[in-house]
C-alpha positions as CSV (number, residue, x, y, z in Angstrom):
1,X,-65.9,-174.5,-49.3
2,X,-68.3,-175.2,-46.4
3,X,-71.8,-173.2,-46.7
4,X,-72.4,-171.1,-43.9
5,X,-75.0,-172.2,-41.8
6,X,-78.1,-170.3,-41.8
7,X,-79.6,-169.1,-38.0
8,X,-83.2,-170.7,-37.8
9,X,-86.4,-168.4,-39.2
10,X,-88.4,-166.8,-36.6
11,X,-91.7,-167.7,-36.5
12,X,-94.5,-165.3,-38.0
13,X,-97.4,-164.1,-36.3
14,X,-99.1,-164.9,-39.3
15,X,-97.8,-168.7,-39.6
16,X,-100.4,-171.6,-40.0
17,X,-99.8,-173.7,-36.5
18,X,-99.6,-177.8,-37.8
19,X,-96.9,-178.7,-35.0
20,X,-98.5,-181.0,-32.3
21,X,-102.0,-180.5,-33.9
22,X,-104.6,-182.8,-35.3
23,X,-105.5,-181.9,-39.0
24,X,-109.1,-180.4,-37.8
25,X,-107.8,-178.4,-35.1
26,X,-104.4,-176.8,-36.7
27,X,-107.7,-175.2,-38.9
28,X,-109.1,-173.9,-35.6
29,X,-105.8,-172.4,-35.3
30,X,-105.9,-170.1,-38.2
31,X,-107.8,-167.8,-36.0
32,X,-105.0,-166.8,-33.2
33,X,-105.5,-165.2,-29.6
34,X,-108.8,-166.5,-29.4
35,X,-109.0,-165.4,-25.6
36,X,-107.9,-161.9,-26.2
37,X,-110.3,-158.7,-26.9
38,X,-108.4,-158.7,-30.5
39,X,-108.3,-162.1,-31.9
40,X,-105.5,-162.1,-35.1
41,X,-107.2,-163.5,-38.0
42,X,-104.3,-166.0,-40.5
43,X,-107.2,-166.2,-43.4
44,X,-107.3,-163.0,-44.1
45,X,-107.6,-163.5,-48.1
46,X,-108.7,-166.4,-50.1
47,X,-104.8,-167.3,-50.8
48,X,-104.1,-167.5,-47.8
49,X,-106.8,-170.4,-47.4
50,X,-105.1,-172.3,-50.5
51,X,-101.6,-171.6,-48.7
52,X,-103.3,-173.2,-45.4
53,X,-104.7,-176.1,-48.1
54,X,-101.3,-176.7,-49.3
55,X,-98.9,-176.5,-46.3
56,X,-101.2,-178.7,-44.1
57,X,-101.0,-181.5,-46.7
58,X,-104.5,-181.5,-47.7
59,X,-103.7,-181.3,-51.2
60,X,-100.7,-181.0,-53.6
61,X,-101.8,-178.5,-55.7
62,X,-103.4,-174.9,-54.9
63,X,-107.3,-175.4,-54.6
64,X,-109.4,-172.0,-56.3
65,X,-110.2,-169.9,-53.2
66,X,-112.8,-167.3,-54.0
67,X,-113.9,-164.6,-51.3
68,X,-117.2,-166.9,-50.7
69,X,-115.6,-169.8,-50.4
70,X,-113.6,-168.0,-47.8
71,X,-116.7,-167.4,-45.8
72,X,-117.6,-170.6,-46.0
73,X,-114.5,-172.0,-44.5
74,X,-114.6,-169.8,-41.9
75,X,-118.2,-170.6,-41.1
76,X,-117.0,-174.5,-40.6
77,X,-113.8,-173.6,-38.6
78,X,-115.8,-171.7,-36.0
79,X,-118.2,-174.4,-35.9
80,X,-115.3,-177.0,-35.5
81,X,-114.2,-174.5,-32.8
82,X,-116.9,-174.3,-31.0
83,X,-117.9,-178.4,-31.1
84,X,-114.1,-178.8,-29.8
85,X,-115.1,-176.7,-26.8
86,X,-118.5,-178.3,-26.0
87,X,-116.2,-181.6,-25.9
88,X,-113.5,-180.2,-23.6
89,X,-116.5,-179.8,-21.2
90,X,-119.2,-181.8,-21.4
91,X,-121.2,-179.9,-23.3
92,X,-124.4,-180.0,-25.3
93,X,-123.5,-179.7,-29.1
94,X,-125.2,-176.9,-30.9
95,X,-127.0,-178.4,-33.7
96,X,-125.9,-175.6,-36.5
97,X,-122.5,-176.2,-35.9
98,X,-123.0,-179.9,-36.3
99,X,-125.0,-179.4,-39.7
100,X,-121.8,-177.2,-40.7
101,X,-119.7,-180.3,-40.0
102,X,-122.0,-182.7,-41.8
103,X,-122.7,-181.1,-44.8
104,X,-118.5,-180.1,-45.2
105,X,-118.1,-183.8,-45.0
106,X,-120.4,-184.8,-47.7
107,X,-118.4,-183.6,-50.1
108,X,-116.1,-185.7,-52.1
109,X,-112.3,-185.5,-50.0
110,X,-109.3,-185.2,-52.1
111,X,-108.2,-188.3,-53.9
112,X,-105.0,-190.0,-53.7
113,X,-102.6,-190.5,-56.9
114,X,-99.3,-192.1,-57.7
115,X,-97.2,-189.3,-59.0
116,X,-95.5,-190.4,-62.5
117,X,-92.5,-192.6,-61.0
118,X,-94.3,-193.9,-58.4
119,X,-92.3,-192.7,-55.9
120,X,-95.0,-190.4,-54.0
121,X,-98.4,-189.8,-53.3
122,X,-100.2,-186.8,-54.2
123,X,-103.6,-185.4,-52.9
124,X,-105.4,-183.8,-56.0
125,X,-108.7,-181.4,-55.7
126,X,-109.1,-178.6,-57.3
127,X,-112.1,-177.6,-55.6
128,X,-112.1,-176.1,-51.5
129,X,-115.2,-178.2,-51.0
130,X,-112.4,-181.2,-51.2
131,X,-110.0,-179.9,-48.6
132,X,-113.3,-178.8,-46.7
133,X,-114.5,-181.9,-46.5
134,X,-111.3,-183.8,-45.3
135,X,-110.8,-181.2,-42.7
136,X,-114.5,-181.7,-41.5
137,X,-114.1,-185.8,-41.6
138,X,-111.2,-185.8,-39.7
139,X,-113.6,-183.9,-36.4
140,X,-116.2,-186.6,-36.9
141,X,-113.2,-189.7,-37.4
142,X,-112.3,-188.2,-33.6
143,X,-115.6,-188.1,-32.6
144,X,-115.8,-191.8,-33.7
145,X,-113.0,-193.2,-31.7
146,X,-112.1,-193.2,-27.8
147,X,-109.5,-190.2,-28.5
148,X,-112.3,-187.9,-27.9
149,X,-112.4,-188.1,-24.2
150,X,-108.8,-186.6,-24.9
151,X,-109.9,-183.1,-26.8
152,X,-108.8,-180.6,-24.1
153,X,-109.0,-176.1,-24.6
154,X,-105.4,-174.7,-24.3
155,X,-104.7,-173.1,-20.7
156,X,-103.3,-170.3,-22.2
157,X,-105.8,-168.0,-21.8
158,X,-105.0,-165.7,-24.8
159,X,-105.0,-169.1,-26.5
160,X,-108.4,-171.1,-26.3
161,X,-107.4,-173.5,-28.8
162,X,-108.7,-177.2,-28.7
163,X,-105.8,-179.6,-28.7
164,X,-105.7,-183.5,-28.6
165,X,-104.0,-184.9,-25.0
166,X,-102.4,-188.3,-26.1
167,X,-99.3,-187.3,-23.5
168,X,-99.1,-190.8,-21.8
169,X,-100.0,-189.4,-18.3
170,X,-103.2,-187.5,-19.8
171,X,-101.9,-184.3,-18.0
172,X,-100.8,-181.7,-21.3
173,X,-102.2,-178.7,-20.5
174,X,-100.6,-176.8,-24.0
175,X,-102.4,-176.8,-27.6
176,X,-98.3,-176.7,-28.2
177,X,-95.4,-176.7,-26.0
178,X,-93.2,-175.1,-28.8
179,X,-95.6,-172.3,-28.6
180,X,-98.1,-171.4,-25.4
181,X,-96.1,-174.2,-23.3
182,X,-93.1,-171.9,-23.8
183,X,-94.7,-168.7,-23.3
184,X,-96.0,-169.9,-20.0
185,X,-92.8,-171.2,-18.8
186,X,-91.1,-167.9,-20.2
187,X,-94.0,-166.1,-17.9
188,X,-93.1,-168.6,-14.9
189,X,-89.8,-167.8,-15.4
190,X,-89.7,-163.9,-15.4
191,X,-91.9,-164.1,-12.2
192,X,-89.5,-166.3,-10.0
193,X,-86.5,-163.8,-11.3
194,X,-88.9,-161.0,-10.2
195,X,-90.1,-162.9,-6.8
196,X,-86.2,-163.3,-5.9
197,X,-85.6,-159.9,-6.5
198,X,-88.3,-158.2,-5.0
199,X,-87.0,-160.8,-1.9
200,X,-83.7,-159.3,-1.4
C-alpha cells in the first residue's frame, strides 16, 4: 500500500526565517514587518528563543531561556539590526550597538562533540550566553571578510531585513526570494492583470 502523499505545510507567520540567510541575520529576522507601524515579534517567550537556538543549528540541545535572558537577546539582535543597516549604507556604527556585539562574543560559543558512534556532530551549550555568542561572532566573521561590501536592506518595504548579496551579478534585491521576492512578484503581477484590465 502506497502512503498518500502529504500536500506541503503552509508557512506560519510565526516561523523562524533560516532560508537564504546568514546565521546572524536569520536572528534579525525573528522580528518580522520591520517597515510596518506594527512590527510581529517571533520571540515572544523565552522558548521560543531556545526553539530559534535549536532549529537554526546553534545547538543540539534546548539552552535555559529565562525572561532576562530574553531581553538580552533581544538587546543584541536589534543591535545586530541596526550595525547591518549602517553597513547597507555607509554608515557610522553606533558605538552601543557595537559593545552589544563585543561583549556577546566574549563568551564561550558552543562546543563541538562526536555523538556516541561517531557518525554526527553535535553543538552542546546549555547556557544562551553560548548560542549568543556564536550568533554575535558570526556579524563580526562578516565584518572581517570582503563579503561585507555585500550586506544589502531588503526592498521590501514592510521588510527591512539585512540580507547577504552573493548572487553572482551583485543585483538581489530580496532578504528571500521564497518569501518578499515572491510577494513582490505576486504584487507585480496583480498590477499588470489590473493595468490590462483597466485598458480594455
Amino acid at each position: 500500500m502506497t502512503a498518500r502523499k502529504q500536500p506541503p505545510q503552509r508557512r506560519s507567520k510565526a516561523d523562524f526565517r533560516f532560508k537564504d540567510a546568514r546565521l546572524c541575520f536569520s536572528f534579525t529576522a525573528t522580528l518580522g514587518d520591520r517597515g510596518k507601524l506594527q512590527s510581529y515579534e517571533r520571540l515572544v517567550r523565552p522558548a521560543d528563543l531556545a526553539r530559534w537556538c535549536i532549529e537554526s543549528g546553534c545547538v543540539s540541545t534546548p539552552p535555559v531561556c529565562s525572561e532576562a535572558d530574553l531581553v538580552r537577546a533581544k538587546a543584541l539582535r536589534e543591535a545586530i539590526q541596526k550595525v547591518g543597516e549602517a553597513v547597507a549604507t555607509d554608515a557610522r556604527l553606533n558605538p552601543n550597538d557595537v559593545a552589544i556585539i563585543n561583549s556577546a562574543a566574549a563568551k564561550p560559543p558552543p562546543a563541538p562533540e562526536l555523538d556516541p558512534r561517531g557518525t554526527a556532530v553535535r553543538w552542546v551549550g546549555s547556557r544562551l550566553a553560548t548560542v549568543l555568542s556564536l550568533v554575535a561572532r558570526d556579524l563580526i566573521a562578516l565584518f572581517a571578510s570582503p563579503l561585507k561590501t555585500k550586506v544589502r536592506i531588503c526592498e521590501n518595504p514592510a521588510c527591512g531585513s539585512p540580507f547577504l548579496d552573493t548572487s553572482r551579478g551583485g543585483g538581489r534585491r530580496w532578504c528571500s526570494m521564497s518569501t518578499c521576492g515572491a510577494l513582490s512578484k505576486k504584487r507585480a503581477y496583480r498590477a499588470r492583470l489590473r493595468s490590462d484590465t483597466i485598458g480594455k
